[in-house]
C-alpha positions in Angstrom: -1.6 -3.6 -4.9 -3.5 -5.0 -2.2 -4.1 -3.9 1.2 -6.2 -5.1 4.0 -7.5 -3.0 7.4 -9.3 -3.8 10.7 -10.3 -1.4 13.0 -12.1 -1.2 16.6 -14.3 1.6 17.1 -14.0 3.5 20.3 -16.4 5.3 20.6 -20.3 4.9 19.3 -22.8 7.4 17.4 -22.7 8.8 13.5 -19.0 9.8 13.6 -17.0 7.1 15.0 -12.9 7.0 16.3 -11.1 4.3 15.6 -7.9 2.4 15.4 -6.8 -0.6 14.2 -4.0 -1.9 12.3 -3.0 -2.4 8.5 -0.8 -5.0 5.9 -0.4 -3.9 2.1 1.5 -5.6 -1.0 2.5 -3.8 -4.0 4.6 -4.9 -7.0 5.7 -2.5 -10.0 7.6 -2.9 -13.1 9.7 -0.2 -15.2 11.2 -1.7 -18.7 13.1 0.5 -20.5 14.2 -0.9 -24.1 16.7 0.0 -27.0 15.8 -3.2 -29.1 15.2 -6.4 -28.3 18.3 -7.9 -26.9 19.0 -4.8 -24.9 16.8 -3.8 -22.2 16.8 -3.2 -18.8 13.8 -4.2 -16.1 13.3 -3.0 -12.7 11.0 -4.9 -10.5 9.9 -3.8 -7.2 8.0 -5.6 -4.5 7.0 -3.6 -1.7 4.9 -5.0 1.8 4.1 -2.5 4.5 2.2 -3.1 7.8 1.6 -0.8 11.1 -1.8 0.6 13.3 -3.7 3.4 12.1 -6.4 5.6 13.8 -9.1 7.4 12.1 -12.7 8.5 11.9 -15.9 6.9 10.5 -19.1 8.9 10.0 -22.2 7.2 9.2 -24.4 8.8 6.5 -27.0 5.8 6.1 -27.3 2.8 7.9 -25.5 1.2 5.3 -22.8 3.2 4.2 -20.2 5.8 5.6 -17.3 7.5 4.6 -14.1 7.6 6.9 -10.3 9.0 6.6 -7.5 7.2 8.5 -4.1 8.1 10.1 -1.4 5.2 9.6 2.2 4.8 10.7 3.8 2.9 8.8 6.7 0.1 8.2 7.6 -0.4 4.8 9.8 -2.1 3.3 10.7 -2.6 -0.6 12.7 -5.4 -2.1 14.1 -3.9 -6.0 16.0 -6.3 -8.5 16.8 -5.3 -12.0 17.2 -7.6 -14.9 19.1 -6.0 -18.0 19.5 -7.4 -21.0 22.2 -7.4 -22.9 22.9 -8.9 -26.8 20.4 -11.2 -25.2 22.6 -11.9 -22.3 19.7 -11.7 -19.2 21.5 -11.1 -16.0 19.8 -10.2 -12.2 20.9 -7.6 -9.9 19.0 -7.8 -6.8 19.5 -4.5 -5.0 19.8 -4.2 -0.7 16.1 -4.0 0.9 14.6 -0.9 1.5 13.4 0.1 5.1 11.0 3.0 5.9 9.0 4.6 8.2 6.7 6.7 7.5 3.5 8.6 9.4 0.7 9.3 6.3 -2.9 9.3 5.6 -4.3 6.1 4.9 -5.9 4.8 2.2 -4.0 6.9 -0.5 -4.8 10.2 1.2 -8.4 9.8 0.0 -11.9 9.6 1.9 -12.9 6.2 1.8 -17.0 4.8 1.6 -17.5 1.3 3.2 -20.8 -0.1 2.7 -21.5 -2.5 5.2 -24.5 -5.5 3.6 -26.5 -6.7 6.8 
């Protein structure tokens, strides 16, 4: 996938709040097959987009670590394509809405080097 984050710090020194908002795009496949005329493929694209707040702390001048708060609106978009005696049909399933509150960035402390 791809995401992309902007932030505004609030408040100044080594460790840092901040908020700002967020946009992500994902896409997965799943094929499952029997042989090669019968198969069945299930694509999902997935976009998501809300504000965040988090914390930045500085360890160089250079380079810090920071873990963010996001709440989020997602929203998924599945189809399937199965395959049958080589017959290819699409099903394209209703959208998928949620809302979620999570930690950002996969739940995992980020590093951002910043090149001055």
């Amino acid at each position: 996938g791809l995401s992309l984050a902007g932030g505004y710090r609030l408040t100044g020194g080594p460790a840092a709040l901040y908020a700002g908002a967020f946009a992500e795009y994902s896409r997965s496949e799943l094929k499952t097959t029997v042989d090669a005329d019968d198969w069945t493929k299930t694509v999902t694209n997935e976009i998501g987009f809300g504000p965040l707040v988090g914390v930045e702390l500085m360890l160089l001048s250079n380079l810090s670590v920071f873990l963010d708060y996001e709440i989020a609106f997602d929203f998924a978009f599945p189809s399937e394509l199965v395959s049958a005696g080589g017959t290819v049909t699409r099903n394209d399933e209703p959208v998928e809405r949620l809302f979620a509150t999570r930690l950002g960035n996969s739940a995992l402390i980020g590093i951002c080097v910043y090149f001055k």
